[in-house]
Structure formats: structure tokens, C-alpha cells
N, C-alpha and C positions, 0 to 999 in steps of 0.2 A: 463394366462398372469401373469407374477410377478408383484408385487405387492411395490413399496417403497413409504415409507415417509420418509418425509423431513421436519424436524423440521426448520424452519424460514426459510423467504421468502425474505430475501436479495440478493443482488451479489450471492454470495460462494453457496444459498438455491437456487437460482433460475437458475444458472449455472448448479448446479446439475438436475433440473429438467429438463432441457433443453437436458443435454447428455443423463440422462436415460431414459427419453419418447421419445426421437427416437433411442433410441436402444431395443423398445417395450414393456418397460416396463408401465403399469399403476402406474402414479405417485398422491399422494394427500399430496399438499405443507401444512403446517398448522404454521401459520405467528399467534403472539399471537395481535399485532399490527391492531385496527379494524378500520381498515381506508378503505373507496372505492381506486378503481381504478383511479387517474387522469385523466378529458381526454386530456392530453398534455401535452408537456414538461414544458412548463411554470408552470402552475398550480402543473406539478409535483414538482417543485422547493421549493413549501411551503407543501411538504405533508409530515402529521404528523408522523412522522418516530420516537415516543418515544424511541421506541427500539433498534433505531441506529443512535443514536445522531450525528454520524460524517457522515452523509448525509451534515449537514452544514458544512462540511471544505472542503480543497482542495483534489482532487483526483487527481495521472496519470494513465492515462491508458495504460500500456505499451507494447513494442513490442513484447511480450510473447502472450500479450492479442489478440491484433491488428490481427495476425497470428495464433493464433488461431478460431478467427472467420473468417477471411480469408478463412483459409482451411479446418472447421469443419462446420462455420454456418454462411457460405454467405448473407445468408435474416437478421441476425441478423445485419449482417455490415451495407449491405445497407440501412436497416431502420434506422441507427442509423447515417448513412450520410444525409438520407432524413429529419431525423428531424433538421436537423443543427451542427452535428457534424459534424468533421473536421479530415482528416490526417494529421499528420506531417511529412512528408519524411526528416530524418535527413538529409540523402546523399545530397540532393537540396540544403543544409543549413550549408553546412561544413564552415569554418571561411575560409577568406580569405586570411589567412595566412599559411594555408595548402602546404605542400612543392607538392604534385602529386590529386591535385581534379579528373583523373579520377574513372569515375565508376567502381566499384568490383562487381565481384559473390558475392551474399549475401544481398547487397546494398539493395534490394529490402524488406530486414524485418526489417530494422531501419526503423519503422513505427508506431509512435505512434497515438491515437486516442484523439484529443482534444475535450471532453465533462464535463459537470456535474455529476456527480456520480449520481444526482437524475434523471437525464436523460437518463443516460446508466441502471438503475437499472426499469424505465420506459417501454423502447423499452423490456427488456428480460422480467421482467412482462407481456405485453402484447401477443409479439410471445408466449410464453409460458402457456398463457389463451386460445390463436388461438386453442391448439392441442385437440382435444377432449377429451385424453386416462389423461388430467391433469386438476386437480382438485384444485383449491386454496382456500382455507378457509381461513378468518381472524377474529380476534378475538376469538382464540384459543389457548387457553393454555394447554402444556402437563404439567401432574403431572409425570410422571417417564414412564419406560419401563417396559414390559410384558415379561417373558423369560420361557427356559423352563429348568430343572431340570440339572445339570450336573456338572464338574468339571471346565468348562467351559461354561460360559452362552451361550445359543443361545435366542437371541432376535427376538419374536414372533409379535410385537406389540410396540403400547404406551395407557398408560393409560391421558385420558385428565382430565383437574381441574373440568369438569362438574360433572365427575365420568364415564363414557362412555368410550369404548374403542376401537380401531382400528387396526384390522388385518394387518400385512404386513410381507412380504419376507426378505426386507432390511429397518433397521430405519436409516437414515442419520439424523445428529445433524448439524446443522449450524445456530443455535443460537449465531453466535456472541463472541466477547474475557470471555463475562459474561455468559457463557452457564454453566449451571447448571448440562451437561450431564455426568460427573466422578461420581457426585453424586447420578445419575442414576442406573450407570450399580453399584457403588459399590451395592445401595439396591437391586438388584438382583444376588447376589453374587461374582461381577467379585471383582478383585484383580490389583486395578489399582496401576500403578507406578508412584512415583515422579514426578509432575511434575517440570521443570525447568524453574524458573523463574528468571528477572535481572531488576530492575526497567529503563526505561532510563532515569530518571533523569531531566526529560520535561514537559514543561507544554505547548499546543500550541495556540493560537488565528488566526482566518480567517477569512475574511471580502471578499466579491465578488463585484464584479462593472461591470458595463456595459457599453460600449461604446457607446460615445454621437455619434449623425446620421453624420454621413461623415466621421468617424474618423477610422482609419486600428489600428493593433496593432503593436506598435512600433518595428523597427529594422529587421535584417532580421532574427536575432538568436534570439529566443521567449523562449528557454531554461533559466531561467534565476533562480539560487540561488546561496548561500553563506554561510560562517559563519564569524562573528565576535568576536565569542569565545563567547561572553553576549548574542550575540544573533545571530538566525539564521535567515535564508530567501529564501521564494523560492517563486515564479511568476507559476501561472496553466494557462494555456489556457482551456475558456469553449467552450461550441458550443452556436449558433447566438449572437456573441460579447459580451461574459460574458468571465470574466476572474477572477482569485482570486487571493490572496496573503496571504503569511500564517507567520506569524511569532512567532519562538520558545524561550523559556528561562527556568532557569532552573527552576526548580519549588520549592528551595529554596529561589530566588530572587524578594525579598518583592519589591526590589527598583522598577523592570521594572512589578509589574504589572497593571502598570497607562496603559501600551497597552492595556488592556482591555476599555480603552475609546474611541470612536472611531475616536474623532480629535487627540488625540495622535499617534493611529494608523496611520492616515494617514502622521504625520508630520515627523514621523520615516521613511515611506515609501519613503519620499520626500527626506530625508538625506542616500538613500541609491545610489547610483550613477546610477548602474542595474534596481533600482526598481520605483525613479523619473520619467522617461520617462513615463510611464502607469499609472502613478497619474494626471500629471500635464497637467489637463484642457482636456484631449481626452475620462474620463470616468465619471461616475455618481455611487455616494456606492450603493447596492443594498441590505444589509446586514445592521444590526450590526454589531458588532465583536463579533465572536462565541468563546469561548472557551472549550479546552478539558487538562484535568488533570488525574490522577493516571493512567499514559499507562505504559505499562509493555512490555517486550520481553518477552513471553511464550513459552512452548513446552509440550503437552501432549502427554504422552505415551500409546497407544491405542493394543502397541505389546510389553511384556515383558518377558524377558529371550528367547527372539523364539517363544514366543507363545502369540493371541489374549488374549487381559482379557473379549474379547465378540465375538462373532460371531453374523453373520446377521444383525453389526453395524458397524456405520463408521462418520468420522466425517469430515467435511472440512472448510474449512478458518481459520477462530479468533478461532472457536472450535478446532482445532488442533493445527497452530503454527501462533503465535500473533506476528508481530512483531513491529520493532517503526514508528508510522503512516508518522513520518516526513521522511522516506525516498520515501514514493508514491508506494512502493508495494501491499499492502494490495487486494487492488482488482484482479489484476493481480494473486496474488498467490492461490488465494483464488477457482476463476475461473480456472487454472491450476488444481490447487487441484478438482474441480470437474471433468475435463477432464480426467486426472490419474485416478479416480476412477472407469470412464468408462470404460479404458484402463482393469483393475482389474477385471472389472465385465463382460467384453466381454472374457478377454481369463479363467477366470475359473466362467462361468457361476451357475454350479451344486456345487462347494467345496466351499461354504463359510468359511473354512479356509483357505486355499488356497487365496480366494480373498483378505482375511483379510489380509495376511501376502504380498500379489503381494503390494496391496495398502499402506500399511508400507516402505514396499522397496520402492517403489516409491515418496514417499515421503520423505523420510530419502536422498534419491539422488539427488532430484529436487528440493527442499523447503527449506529441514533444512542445507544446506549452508548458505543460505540467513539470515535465524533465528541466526546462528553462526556470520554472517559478523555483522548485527545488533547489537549485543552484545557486540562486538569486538567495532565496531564504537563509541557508547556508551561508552563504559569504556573509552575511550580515551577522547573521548569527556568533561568528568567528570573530568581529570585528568589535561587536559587542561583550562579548567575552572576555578579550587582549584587554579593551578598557575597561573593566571593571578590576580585571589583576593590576594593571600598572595604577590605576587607582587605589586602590587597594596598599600598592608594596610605595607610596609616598612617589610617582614618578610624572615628572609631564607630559601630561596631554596633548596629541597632536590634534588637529581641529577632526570632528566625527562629520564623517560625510554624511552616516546614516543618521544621526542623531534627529533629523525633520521628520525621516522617514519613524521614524518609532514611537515616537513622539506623537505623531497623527494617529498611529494603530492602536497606542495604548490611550490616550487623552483623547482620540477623537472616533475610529472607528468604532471600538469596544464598547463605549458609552452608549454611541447612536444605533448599533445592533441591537442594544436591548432595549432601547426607548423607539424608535422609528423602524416602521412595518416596513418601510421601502430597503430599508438599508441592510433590516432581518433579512428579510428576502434573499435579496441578491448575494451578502455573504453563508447564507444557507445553503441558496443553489450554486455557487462556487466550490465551498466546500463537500457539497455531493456529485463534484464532476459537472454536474448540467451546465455551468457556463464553465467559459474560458477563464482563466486568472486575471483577464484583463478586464472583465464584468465590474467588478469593484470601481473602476475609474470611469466608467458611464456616468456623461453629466448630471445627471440627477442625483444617483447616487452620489458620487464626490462632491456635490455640492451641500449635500444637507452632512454629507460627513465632515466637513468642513467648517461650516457653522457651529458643530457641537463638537470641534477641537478649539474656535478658536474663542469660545466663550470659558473654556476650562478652567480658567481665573476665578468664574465666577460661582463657581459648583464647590463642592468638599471633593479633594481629590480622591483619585481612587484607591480604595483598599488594599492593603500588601495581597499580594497572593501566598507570601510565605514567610519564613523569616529571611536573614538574609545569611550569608555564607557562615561571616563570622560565629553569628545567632545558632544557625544550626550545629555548628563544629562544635559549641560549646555546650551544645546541649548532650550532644552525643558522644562529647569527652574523648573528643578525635583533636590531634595537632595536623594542624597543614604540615604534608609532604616534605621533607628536606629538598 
């Protein structure tokens, strides 16, 4: 029977262990995190996750994910419905301003899953203990990997901090954006490549709340975020009437980070139009305000020039390609990423090079768009930012490269998302993984999005989504930072 480990026992670790022990493999997870098992979701909600801090912030789980447990691991959906988890059927919930509501082919995988990440990462622990051929250890630390002689390492093992060592076939790394595994394979000779890294620029804060007894959550659209250039915003659905709110800044902005308190949090929440409704008087905090800082857009490279820098190794989630938590992929991808690798390991069983390079390609196709749109986003996001300060402090303007680009997302896309079924669509199944980021610029699409940017003259503009920096500072009796 082959043999893999899996370094950490998160999402992306335990997704992996879930595809490889039932495709027969003997798996032994080894999580360095020495915490028992919850027995509950509840309880799971405060468990001690040092090693992945963003267990407290907001997760989506999206229709990548939803649909892949759907159609790979049924028992895993439904326990994860039975504990109080939730679908969201976008189709059910299209805007009512929609020009053609009926139903399409397809319709049926805009399906997200409204949970807690400590709840979804709960059930996959669990099912994943059920199997006998998996083995979870915690409170395990690996010190590096075991290889054997070559031009090309082939990975034999890992060596743990006890000193002990452990056989395997395949070492999977999913330790996290902080995984220590390049450092690994260089000490047994591999030749790893640059990685690509882009700061985003972000610093984010999260606070969760719970819905007081008789209360539903507001509206019929539960999708709910924004930006207001200083700051961003987005609304999570959990499961048994838990819900979050997360909000971003940049994380050179000394002024806003009084959000870290958590009546300011909320009075920010209250002054957001979208985000009001689900503060005021239907829910109870259940949280501090969590914060997360130094996030990065990463990309490791695991295959360089055409060729493995390791064999018999593999990496998935934040260990491979990291991107910025505030768009809500993370888990999705991560979990994808484990499925691909299944995919890798099913059709070239016997050539661990061969796998290594199937599972590269496959990644590079399915992932690292995403990792590119991120970064894209970012820098713009950055750029937009700069000018609204030098704006802002009386200074000139140099010409906005981006300024067409946002311009069409906010006057043109955004309008014709909630007015044209075609344009719902596509940025629907964009936004749940199902297409590429490059889907939105499909001629049909771009062109009716187009038409309803460039009539914008002719419509009442669109709505603040908030107030604006100065508006909010003086509401909340804060002075900008020295």
C-alpha cells in the first residue's frame, strides 16, 4: 500500500488526506499543533489553532468547493449540512432587477457553502479520522525531509524535531503561507526557484456575531462587500446563525487602526449602509476583533525549467500559491489543490516525475490565474489608495493608469451584474472559481458591459457605498495619524 504524509493538518492537509486515503493510499497526517479533537462545532470554534491563526477571520467557501464535495465526497457535504451548515443557491437570489430570472444549465453549481472555517475544517478532521488506513498525529514537528541521492532529489521520508523518522512514498507539505518546506528540499539538494512574491498591502480585522433567538439574517442578498478605497468590507455567512464581518486597511494607515477596538469596529459597521442592517439589534459579538497583518501574494515553484527540483514531493495550499486572504479563496483553492493532486497521482501512479510535472501543470492552469488576478487587484488597489491621499493632502495628480479600469467595474460592470442575466452569470461563476478571471472579458460579456458603462451619463449615478474617509473620522471623533 503507498504510503504519504502530509505535513499539517488544516483545510489544504486534510483535504489532501481525504483524496489520498480513498484512493488507497495509507495516509499519516502529522499537524505540529497539539490540541485534541473538538467534540463539536461549537467548541471547535475556540480551538487552539496557533498554527493558523486565520481560523478567526472570515472564510467563503466557494462554488469550486461546494461542487467538489458534491461530486467527490458526498458524506463530507452532508455532515457538514448536518452540523448547521448552509447552501447558498445564488440562482434563488438573483437581484430583482435582473432583466431574464429564468433558470440556466449550470445554475445548479453557483453554490456556495455558508460555514465557519473552524467548522468545515471540524467535519474533514473528523470523516478523515473515521478511515482506518489514516492516521493523525499532533504535536508533531517535522525537522526536514529524507531523500535519496541524485540529480534530482527523490523524497523518501521526513525526519521529525524528536529526531525519529518516518517512511513514506509521497511527502505532501501543507503547512501553511509559513511552511518552512523550500527550505527543506534545498537541504537535500533540490534547486529551488524564485519564489514570486507581491505584498498586498493589507492589514485585515474580523469580529463574528451571532444571531439573537428569532432573528433571520437580513435581506434576501447575504452577499454583501465593498471598498471605499480606506477601507474595505465584506459580510460571511456562518452556519447555526453565526456570521462575520471583516474589515481591511492598508497597513500603512496608522489613522484607521482604532478598528482594532471593538466598539469602533462596530460603529464603522453601523456607518456602512450594506453592513448596518446585520449589526443593528439582530445580533450579539461573539469575538473580539481578530487581526491579521504581513499577507503576501506568493507563488512557489516546485517545477523549474521542465523539471521537478524534488520527486516523491508535493505541496498544496498557502505552501504553494498564497494569495490575499480578503478575496475568500483561500480554502477553496487549497482544497482544489488537493483534488488536482489526486488527479496527478491517479493517472501517473508508478512515475513520480511524471506526477510531479501532471500536478505543476495543473496548477499553473487552475490556481495560478487566480494568484495573477490577486496581484493585479492589489496593485491597483494600492494605486487607488496613493491617489485619494495625495488627493486628499492638496497634491498633484499624476495621470491614473487604472482610472478606465475602475471606472468600467464600478459604472459599468456592477450596474449590468444586477440588470443582465448574462453578465450575473459569468461574474457569479467567476467569482465561485468556475471560470477563469479572464471569463468577464468573453465577447459577449464585455460587450453588453460596455454598453451599460458607457450610457452612465444617462442613469442617476451610483450610490455611495459609505461615507467617505473624512465623513467617517468625524463621526467617530478620531483625527488622522500624525
Amino acid at each position: 500500500m503507498v504510503h504519504s504524509v502530509i505535513v499539517g493538518g488544516g483545510v489544504s492537509g486534510l483535504g489532501a488526506a481525504l483524496t489520498l486515503s480513498r484512493l488507497g493510499h495509507r495516509v499519516t497526517v502529522l499537524e505540529r499543533d497539539d490540541t485534541a479533537m473538538p467534540d463539536s462545532p461549537e467548541t471547535a470554534f475556540d480551538w487552539d489553532r496557533r498554527g493558523a491563526p486565520q481560523v478567526r477571520h472570515s472564510h467563503a467557501l466557494l462554488g469550486r468547493l461546494h461542487n467538489l464535495l458534491r461530486d467527490e465526497h458526498p458524506d463530507v457535504l452532508s455532515s457538514l449540512l448536518d452540523t448547521g451548515a448552509t447552501e447558498i443557491r445564488m440562482a434563488d437570489r438573483m437581484p430583482d432587477t435582473i432583466d431574464d430570472p429564468t433558470p440556466r444549465a449550470g445554475d445548479e453549481d453557483l453554490v456556495l457553502i455558508a460555514a465557519r472555517r473552524t467548522t468545515f475544517e471540524w467535519v474533514l478532521r473528523r470523516t478523515v479520522s473515521e478511515n482506518p488506513a489514516v492516521d493523525i498525529r499532533t504535536g508533531v514537528g517535522v525537522a526536514g525531509l529524507i531523500a535519496g541521492d541524485g540529480a534530482v532529489p527523490h523524497v523518501t521520508g521526513v525526519a521529525l524535531e524528536d529526531g525519529s523518522t518516518i517512511g513514506a512514498d509521497l511527502v505532501v507539505a501543507a503547512n501553511g503561507r509559513r511552511s518552512n518546506a523550500p527550505d527543506w528540499l534545498r537541504s537535500v539538494g533540490a534547486s529551488m526557484g524564485e519564489d514570486e512574491v507581491e505584498d498586498t498591502g493589507i492589514v485585515y480585522y474580523s469580529r463574528f456575531y451571532r444571531l439573537v433567538e428569532g432573528e433571520e439574517f437580513p435581506g434576501a442578498d447575504r452577499l454583501v462587500g465593498g471598498d471605499l478605497t480606506y477601507l474595505k468590507y465584506g459580510v460571511f455567512w456562518g452556519d447555526n446563525g453565526t456570521f462575520s464581518v471583516t474589515l481591511a486597511t492598508g497597513d500603512d494607515d496608522r489613522t484607521f487602526r482604532v478598528v482594532k477596538d471593538p466598539d469602533v469596529f462596530d460603529r464603522i459597521g453601523r456607518e456602512i449602509p450594506a453592513v448596518a442592517p446585520w449589526l443593528d439589534g439582530r445580533a450579539r459579538p461573539i469575538t473580539e476583533v481578530h487581526s491579521m497583518a504581513g499577507l503576501l501574494n506568493r507563488r512557489r515553484r516546485y517545477v523549474v525549467d521542465g523539471q521537478p527540483v524534488a520527486t516523491g514531493f508535493a505541496a498544496v495550499g498557502d505552501s504553494h500559491v498564497c494569495t490575499n486572504p480578503l478575496y475568500g479563496r483561500g480554502c477553496s483553492t487549497g482544497f482544489w489543490q488537493a483534488h488536482l493532486l489526486g488527479e496527478a497521482v491517479t493517472d501517473h501512479p508508478t512515475d513520480p516525475e511524471a506526477q510531479a510535472l501532471a500536478f505543476d501543470a495543473a496548477v499553473r492552469r487552475h490556481v495560478v490565474p487566480w494568484y495573477k488576478a490577486s496581484v493585479s487587484s492589489d496593485e491597483g488597489n494600492r494605486r487607488a489608495v496613493a491617489r485619494a491621499r495625495a488627493q486628499a493632502a492638496g497634491e498633484e495628480l499624476d495621470e491614473d493608469p487604472d482610472a478606465m479600469r475602475r471606472s468600467i467595474f464600478r459604472e459599468g460592470l456592477s450596474p449590468a451584474s444586477r440588470t443582465d442575466a448574462v453578465v450575473w452569470r459569468a461574474f457569479a461563476r467567476t467569482m465561485n472559481l468556475l471560470e477563469s478571471p479572464e471569463a468577464l472579458m468573453a465577447p459577449d460579456v464585455a460587450a453588453r458591459v460596455m454598453r451599460v458603462w458607457q450610457d452612465r451619463e444617462n442613469r442617476p449615478p451610483e450610490p455611495p457605498l459609505g461615507p467617505t474617509r473624512q465623513a467617517m473620522l468625524e463621526t467617530l471623533g478620531v483625527a488622522e495619524a500624525a
